[in-house]
C-alpha positions as CSV (number, residue, x, y, z in Angstrom):
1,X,-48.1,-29.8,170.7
2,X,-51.0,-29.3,172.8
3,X,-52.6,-27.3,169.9
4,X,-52.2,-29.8,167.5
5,X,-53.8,-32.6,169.8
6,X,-56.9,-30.4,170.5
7,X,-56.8,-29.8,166.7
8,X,-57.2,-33.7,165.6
9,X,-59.1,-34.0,168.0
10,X,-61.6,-31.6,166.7
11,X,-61.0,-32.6,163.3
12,X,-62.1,-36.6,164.4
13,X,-65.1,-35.2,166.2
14,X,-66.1,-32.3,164.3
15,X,-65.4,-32.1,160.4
16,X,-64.0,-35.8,159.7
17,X,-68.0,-36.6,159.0
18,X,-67.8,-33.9,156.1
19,X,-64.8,-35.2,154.7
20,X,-65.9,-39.0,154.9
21,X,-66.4,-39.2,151.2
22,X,-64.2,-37.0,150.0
23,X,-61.3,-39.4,151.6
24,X,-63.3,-42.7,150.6
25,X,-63.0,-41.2,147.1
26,X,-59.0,-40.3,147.5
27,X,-58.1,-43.8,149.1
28,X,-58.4,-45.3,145.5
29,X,-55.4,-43.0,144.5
30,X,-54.9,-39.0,143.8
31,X,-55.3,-36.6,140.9
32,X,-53.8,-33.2,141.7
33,X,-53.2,-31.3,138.3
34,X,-51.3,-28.9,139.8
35,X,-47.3,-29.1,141.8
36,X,-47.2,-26.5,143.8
37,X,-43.6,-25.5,145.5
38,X,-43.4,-23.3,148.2
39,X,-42.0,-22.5,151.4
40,X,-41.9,-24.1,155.1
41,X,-42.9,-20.8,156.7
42,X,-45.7,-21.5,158.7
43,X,-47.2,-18.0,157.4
44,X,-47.9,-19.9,153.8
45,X,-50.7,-22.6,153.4
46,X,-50.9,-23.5,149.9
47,X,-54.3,-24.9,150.1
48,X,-55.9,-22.2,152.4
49,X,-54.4,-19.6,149.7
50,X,-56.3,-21.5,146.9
51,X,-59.4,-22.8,148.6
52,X,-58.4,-26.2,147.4
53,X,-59.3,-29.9,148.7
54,X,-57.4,-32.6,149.9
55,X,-56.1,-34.5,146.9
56,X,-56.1,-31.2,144.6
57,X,-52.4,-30.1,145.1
58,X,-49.2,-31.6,145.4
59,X,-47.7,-29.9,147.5
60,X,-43.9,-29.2,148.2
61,X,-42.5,-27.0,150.9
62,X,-38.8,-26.3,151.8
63,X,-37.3,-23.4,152.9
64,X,-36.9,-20.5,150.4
65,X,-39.2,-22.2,147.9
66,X,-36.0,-23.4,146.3
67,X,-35.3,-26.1,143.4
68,X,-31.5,-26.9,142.9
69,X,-31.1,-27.1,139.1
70,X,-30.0,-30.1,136.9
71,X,-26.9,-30.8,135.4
72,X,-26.1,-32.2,132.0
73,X,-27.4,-35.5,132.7
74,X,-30.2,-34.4,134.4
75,X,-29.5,-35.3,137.9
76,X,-29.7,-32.2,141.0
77,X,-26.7,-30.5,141.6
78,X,-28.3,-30.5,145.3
79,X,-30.9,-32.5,147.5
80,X,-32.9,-34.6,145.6
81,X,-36.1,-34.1,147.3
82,X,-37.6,-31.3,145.1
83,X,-36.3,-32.9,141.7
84,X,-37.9,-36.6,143.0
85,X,-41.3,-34.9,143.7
86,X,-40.9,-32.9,140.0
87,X,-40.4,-36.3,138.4
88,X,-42.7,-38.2,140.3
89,X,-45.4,-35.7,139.7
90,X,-44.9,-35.4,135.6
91,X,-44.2,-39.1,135.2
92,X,-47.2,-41.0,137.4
93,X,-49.9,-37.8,138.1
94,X,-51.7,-35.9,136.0
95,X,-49.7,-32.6,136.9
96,X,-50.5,-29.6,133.8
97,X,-49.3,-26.8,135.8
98,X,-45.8,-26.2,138.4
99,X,-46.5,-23.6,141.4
100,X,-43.7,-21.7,142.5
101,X,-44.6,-19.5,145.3
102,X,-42.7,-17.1,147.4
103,X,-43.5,-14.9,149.9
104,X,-43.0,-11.7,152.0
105,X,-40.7,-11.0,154.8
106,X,-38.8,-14.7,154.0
107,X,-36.1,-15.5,156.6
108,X,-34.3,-17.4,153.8
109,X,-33.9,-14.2,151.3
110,X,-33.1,-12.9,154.4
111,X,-30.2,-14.7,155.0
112,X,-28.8,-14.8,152.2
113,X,-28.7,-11.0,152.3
114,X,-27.0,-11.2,155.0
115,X,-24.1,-13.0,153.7
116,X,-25.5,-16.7,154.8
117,X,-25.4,-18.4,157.6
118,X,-23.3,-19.9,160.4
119,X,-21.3,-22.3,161.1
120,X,-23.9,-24.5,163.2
121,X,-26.2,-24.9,160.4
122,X,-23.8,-26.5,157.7
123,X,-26.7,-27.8,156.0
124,X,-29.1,-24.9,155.9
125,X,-25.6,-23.1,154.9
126,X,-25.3,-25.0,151.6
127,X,-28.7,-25.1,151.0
128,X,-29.1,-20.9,150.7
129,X,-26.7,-21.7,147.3
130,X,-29.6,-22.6,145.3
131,X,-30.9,-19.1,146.1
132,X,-27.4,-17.1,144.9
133,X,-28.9,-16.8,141.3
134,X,-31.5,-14.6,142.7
135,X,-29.1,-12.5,144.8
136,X,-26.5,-11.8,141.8
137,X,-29.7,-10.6,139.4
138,X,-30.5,-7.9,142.3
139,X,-27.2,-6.7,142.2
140,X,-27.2,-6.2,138.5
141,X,-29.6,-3.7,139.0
142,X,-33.1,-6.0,138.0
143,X,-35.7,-3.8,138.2
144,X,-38.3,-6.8,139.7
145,X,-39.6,-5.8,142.6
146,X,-39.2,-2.4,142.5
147,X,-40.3,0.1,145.7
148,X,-40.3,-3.1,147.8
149,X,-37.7,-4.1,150.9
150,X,-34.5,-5.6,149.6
151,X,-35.5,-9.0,150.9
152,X,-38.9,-8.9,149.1
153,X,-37.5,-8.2,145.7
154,X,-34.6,-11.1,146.5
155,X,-37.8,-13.5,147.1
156,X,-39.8,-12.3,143.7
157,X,-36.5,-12.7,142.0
158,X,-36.0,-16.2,143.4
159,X,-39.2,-17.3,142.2
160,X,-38.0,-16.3,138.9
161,X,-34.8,-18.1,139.5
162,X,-36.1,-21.7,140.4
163,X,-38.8,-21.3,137.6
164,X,-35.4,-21.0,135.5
165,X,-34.0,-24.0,137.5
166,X,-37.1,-26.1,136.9
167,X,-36.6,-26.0,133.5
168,X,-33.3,-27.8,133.6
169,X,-35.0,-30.8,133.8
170,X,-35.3,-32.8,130.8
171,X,-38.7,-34.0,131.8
172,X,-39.7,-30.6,132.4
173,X,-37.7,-29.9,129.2
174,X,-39.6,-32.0,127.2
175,X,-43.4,-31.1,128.6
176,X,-42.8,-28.0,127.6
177,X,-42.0,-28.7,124.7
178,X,-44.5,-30.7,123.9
179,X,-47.2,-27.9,125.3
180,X,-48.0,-29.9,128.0
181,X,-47.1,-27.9,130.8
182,X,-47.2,-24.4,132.2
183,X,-45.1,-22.8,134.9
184,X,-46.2,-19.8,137.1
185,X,-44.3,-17.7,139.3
186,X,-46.6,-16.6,142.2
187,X,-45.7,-14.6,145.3
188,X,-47.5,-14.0,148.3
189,X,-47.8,-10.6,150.5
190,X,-48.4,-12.0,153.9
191,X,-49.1,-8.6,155.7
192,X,-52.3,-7.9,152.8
193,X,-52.8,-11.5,152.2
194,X,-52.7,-10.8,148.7
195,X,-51.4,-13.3,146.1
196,X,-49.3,-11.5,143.2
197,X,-48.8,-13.3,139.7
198,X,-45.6,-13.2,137.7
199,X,-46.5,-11.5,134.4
200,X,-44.0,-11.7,131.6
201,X,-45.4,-9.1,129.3
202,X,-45.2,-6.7,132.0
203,X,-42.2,-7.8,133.7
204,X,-43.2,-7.9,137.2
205,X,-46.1,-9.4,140.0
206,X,-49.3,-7.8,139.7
207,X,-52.0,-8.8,142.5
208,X,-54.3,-11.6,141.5
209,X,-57.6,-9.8,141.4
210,X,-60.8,-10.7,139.4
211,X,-59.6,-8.6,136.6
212,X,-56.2,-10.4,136.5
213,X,-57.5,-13.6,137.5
214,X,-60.1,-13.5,134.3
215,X,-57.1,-12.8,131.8
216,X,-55.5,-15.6,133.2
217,X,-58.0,-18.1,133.1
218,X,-58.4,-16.6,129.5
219,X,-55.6,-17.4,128.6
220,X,-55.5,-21.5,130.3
221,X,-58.1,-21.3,127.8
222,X,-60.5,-22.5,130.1
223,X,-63.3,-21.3,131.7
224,X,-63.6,-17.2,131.3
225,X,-65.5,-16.6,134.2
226,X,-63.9,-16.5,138.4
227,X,-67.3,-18.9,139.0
228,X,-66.6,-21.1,136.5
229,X,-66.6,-24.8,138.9
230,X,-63.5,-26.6,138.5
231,X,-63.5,-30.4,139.0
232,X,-61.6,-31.4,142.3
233,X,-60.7,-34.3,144.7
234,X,-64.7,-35.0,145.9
235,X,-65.2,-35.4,142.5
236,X,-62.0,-37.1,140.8
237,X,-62.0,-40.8,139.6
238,X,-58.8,-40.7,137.5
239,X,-56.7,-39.2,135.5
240,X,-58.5,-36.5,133.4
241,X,-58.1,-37.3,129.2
242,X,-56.1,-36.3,127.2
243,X,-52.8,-33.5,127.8
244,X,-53.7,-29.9,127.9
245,X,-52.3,-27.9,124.7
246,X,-50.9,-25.0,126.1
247,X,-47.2,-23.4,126.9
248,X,-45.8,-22.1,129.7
249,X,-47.4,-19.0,130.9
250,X,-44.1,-17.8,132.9
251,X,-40.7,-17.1,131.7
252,X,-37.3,-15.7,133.4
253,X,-36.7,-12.6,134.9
């Protein structure tokens, strides 16, 4: 705790007066364009790993990055947490693009690799479930992941398993759809701190270098260059116009 005080404290005396405006601006409301769902380990910081602003991402964090799936009706089959932020972010923000994010070395895939957990954590217990999907596709012999540790290719798989859970949503449904809305499947390699990108045509997470990072911006069909500036929070005043027109860029495993 003692870090955290000296870190405000810092923070009010040292860059607060560089972020005056930039909060001015975002106490009239936010405009992220991008959900981004990851995990609570303390190893992952979604904004440091994107060089974003305040106000740019929405951010969710739970652990093992999961997202129970719908049913029929299109309420969770789990917590509602996750499936309240996914509604509240496609219904009332200008969200274009859903961030899944997993990471090396997760204590979650961990666990359920080892069978689960104990008794004295009922809740956490339940909660591995959502990851299950994952686990069964491993033992079938999916080839994601490849060369890695066991619990590495369990969290690339999950990735792929709560983009499929995401899409039981009939909001989610229906944005995509309507070409409205892409998913991505990223995962993160703490020990080279190296982002790697789900890519369908090639079945598996490549490293986001430039070269990767300029086909995919290629095909967002927006800028083609890594310098290209993208508006953010010190410059949003609303909702940008109009919906994008493009489809998902991530599938299933």
């Amino acid at each position: 705790m003692k870090k955290l005080i000296r870190g405000l404290l810092d923070f009010q005396l040292n860059a607060r007066p560089g972020y005056r405006d930039v909060f001015l601006k975002l106490a009239q409301g936010q405009y992220p364009d991008c959900l981004f769902i990851s995990c609570a380990d303390s190893r992952v910081v979604p904004n440091l790993l994107v060089s974003m602003d305040p106000g740019d991402l929405f951010v969710v964090r739970n652990v093992g990055n999961l997202v129970p799936p719908s049913d029929a009706d299109g309420h969770s089959t789990g917590d509602q947490s996750e499936p309240a932020a996914l509604e509240f972010s496609l219904q009332h923000l200008p969200v274009e693009d859903v961030v899944i994010c997993g990471h090396s070395s997760c204590g979650a895939m961990k666990a359920i690799l080892a069978g689960g957990v104990g008794p004295e954590t009922p809740n956490l217990a339940h909660w591995l479930t959502h990851g299950q999907g994952a686990l069964r596709a491993l033992r079938a012999g999916s080839p994601v992941g490849e060369g890695l540790p066991e619990h590495d290719r369990l969290s690339q798989l999950n990735v792929l398993q709560q983009l499929e859970h995401i899409k039981t949503y009939p909001l989610v449904k229906q944005r995509l759809a309507a070409g409205t809305l892409r998913l991505h499947g990223w995962w993160f390699d703490i020990a080279h701190a190296q982002v790697h990108a789900w890519r369908p045509t090639q079945g598996r997470f490549v490293p986001m270098d430039e070269l990767v990072g300029e086909a995919l911006l290629r095909e967002l069909g927006g800028g083609t260059s890594m310098t290209d500036d993208e508006p953010s929070a010190n410059d949003a005043t609303g909702p940008k116009s109009g919906p994008p027109q493009w489809l998902s860029v991530a599938s299933g495993s």
